[in-house]
N, C-alpha and C positions, 0 to 999 in steps of 0.2 A: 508840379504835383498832378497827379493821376488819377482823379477823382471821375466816377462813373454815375451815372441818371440811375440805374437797377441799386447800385451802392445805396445813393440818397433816397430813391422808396422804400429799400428797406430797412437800411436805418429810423427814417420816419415811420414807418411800421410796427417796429420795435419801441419807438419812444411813445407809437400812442396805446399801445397794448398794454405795455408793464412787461411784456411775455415773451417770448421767441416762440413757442409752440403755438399761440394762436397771431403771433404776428405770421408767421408762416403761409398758415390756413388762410388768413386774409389775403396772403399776396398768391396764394396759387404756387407755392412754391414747397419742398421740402424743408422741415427744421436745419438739418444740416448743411443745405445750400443757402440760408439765407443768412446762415451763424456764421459760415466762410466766407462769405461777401461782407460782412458789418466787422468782421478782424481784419480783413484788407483795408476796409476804408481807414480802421482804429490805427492798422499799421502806417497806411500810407501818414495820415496825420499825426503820426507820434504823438498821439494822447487818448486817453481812454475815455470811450464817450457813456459807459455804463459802469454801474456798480449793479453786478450779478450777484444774486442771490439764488437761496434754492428753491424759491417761488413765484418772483419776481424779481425784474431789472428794473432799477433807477437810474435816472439821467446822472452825471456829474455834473461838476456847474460850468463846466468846459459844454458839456455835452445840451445842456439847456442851452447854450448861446447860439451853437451849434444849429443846433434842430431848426429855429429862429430864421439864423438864414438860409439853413435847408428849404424849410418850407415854401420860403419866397422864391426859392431858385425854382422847383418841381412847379409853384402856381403859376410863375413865367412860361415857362415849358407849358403847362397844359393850356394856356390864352394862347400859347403861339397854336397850339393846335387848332384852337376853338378858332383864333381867325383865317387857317388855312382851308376849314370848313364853309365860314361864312363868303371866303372869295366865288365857292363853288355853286353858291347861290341856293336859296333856299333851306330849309329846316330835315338835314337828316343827320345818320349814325347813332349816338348813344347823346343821350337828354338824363342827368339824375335831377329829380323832382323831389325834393321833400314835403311832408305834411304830416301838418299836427296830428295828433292821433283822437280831437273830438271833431276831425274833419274827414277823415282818411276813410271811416267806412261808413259813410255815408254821402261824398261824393264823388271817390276813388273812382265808379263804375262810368259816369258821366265827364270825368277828365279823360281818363284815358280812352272812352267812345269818341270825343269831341277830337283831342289830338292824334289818332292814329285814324279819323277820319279826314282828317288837313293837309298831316302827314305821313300815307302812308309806309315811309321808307325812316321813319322815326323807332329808334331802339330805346324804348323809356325802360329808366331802373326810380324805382319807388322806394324813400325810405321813409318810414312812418317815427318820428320821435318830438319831444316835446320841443319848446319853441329854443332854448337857450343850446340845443345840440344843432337844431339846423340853422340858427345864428353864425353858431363859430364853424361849421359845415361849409356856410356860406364863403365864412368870409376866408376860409383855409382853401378853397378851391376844391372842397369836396363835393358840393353839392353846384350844379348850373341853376338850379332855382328853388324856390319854396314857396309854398302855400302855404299862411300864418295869419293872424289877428294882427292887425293894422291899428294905430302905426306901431313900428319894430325898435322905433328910435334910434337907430344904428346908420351913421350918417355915411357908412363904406355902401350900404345899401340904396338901390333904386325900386320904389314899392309901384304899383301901378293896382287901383281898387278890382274887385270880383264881385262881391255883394255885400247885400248886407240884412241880418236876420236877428228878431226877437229872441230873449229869454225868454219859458214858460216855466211856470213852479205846476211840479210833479210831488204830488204828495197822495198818502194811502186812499184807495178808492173809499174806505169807512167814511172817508172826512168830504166829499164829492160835491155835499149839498153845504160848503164852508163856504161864508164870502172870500173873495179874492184879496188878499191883503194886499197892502200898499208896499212897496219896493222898501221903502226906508223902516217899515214897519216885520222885514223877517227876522230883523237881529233878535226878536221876541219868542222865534220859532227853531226847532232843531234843525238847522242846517247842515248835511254832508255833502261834504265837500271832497275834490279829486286830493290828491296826494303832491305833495311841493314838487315845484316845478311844471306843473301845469297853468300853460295861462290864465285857463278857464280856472282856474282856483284862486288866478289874483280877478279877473272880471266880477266874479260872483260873490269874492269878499268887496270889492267896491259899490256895488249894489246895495250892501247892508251896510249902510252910513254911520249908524250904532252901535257894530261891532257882532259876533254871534255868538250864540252858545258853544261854546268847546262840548263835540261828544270825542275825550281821545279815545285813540285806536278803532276810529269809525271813518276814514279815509277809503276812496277807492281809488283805483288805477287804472279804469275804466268809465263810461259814461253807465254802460250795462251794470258796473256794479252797483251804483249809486242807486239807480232805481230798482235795482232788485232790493236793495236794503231800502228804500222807500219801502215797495211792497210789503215787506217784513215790519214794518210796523215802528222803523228805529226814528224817522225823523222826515222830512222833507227833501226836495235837492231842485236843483236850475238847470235844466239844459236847454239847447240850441232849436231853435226851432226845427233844422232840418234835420236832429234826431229823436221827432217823437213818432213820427211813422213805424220805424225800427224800435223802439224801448219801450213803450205805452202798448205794445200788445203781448211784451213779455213777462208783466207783471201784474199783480193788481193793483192800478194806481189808478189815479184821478188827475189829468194834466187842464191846471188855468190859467188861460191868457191874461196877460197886465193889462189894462188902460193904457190908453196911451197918455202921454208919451214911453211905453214899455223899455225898461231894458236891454240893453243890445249888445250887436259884436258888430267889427266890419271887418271881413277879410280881403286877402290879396295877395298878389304874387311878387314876389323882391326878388333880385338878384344882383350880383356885384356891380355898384358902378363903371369897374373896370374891364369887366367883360367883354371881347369881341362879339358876345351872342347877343350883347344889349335889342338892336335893333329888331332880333329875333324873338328874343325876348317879349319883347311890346306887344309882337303881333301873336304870341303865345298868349299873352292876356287878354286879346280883344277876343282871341277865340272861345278861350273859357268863359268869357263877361258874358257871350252870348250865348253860350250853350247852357249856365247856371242860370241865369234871368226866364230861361225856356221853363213851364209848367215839368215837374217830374214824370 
């Protein structure tokens, strides 16, 4: 059997899209050269690895088993690469980094200072999505590392700490001269909250031990939006401490710090236990430990 590496990319390409038009666009290739490379492979294996439809492709359950050990074959392949890198000593060529998205703009500009000051000859590609896409990211060999809320609980992961920073409660600046309420005491208070699948939406409902008020269809998809609808008068919200520089001057809010012991996050960088970049890895989070612990 006659099976090709470009075959298996785009096959997997195809089964993570649903699409051939934008599996295409993903792999850099035309629709109809990646449609004739995924009937060769179907040919070559005498069985059909999709049910095509006119809007979407679905796996078959040949083609689900399939993809399975495709994947593992393409994440073998790209370790062999990563360790042909790491023979060459030192940290270059292409680095994908993930991060959460109530991290990413706010200290995006201080990562990527910090690592293309290390290493200069470093190709970083950044993707910004929530924790449970740069999870399976991780561990599918799409992504070499992530920056995430610790711990990840994912035992295929090796996490190594960055820092660690307060929640503040941002509510309408009317309310500015309010005492500071007690953490177990906001279930009492309008909470908005980000949108599922955010982690910061599971941290922030763990904070309120009581439970909160449901405001539905008052979610945001940002930290920005949260506080802008603070501003607007709808209810309260938590963010991170290293976003109130940026969010606190684009509304009219009123940001209070907890007593301590304050509510918190701790983040950090993971990557595959399996990875030949491990050891690179390491020394990628001593350099961010150092450059985030720096005054902004």
């Amino acid at each position: 059997m006659n099976l090709t590496l470009r075959q298996l990319r785009y096959f997997d390409a195809v089964a993570r899209h649903g699409h051939f038009g934008r599996a295409a666009e993903a792999s850099g290739v035309s629709q109809p050269a990646l449609s004739v490379q995924v009937k060769e492979l179907e040919t070559e294996l005498g069985a059909r690895l999709f049910e095509r439809g006119p809007r979407q492709v679905r796996l078959t359950a040949f083609g689900e088993t399939f993809a399975g050990r495709a994947r593992a074959i393409l994440r073998a392949v790209d370790e062999l690469g990563e360790l042909a890198r790491v023979s060459k000593g030192g940290l270059s060529g292409r680095l994908r980094l993930g991060v959460i998205p109530t991290v990413a703009p706010y200290l995006l500009p201080r990562v990527v200072t910090a690592l293309g000051g290390t290493w200069p000859a470093l190709d970083l590609e950044i993707r910004e999505t929530v924790t449970p896409n740069l999870l399976d990211a991780l561990a599918e060999g799409a992504l070499d590392a992530a920056i995430l809320a610790l711990p990840s609980s994912d035992r295929r992961l090796e996490e190594a700490p960055l820092l660690s920073e307060d929640f503040v409660l941002v509510r309408p600046a009317a309310e500015a001269d309010q005492p500071v309420p007690a953490p177990e005491a906001l279930h009492e208070m309008r909470l908005l909250l980000l949108e599922e699948g955010h982690c910061f939406r599971d941290q922030a409902l763990a904070v309120c031990t009581g439970g909160v008020r449901e405001r539905h269809g008052l979610e945001g998809s940002a930290l920005s939006t949260l506080v802008q609808m603070v501003g607007a008068g709808l209810g309260v919200t938590l963010i991170p401490e290293m976003a109130v520089a940026v969010e606190a001057r684009a509304a009219p809010v009123a940001v209070q710090r907890f007593p301590a012991p304050a509510p918190g996050r701790r983040l950090g960088l993971a990557w595959r236990r399996s990875t030949p970049l491990a050891p690179e890895l390491r020394h990628v989070a001593e350099v961010l430990r150092t450059a985030l612990s720096a005054p902004a």
